[in-house]
C-alpha angles and dihedrals in degrees: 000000000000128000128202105234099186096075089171095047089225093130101239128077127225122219104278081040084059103049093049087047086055093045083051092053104037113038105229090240094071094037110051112200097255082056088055086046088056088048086053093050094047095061097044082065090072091039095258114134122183091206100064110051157344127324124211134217088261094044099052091044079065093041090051097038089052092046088053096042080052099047091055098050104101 
């Protein structure tokens, strides 16, 4: 099932739009939510926080690739 996330067709996703598009792309079984948290954390290193503000294709392809790297780490 896919589920279109960019209900306004703008191109970016805000933060709720994020977390559905994540939960679209890893299944919550495979990233639990303290591993979601870590993603989080990882981003606001490098000053980017999820929380304030939009999310680009490109962005959220990151912010995918580094939740399924970190899914996978046992």
């Amino acid at each position: 099932m896919s589920l279109q996330v960019d209900s306004d067709g703008d191109g970016y996703l805000s933060c709720f739009q994020v977390l559905l598009a994540l939960k679209e792309v890893i299944p919550p079984e495979l990233l639990t939510e303290e591993e979601e948290i870590y993603v989080y954390r990882i981003l606001e290193l490098v000053d980017f926080r999820v929380t304030e503000g939009l999310t680009d294709l490109r962005l959220f392809a990151v912010v995918a690739s580094l939740a399924q790297k970190i899914a996978t780490l046992e």
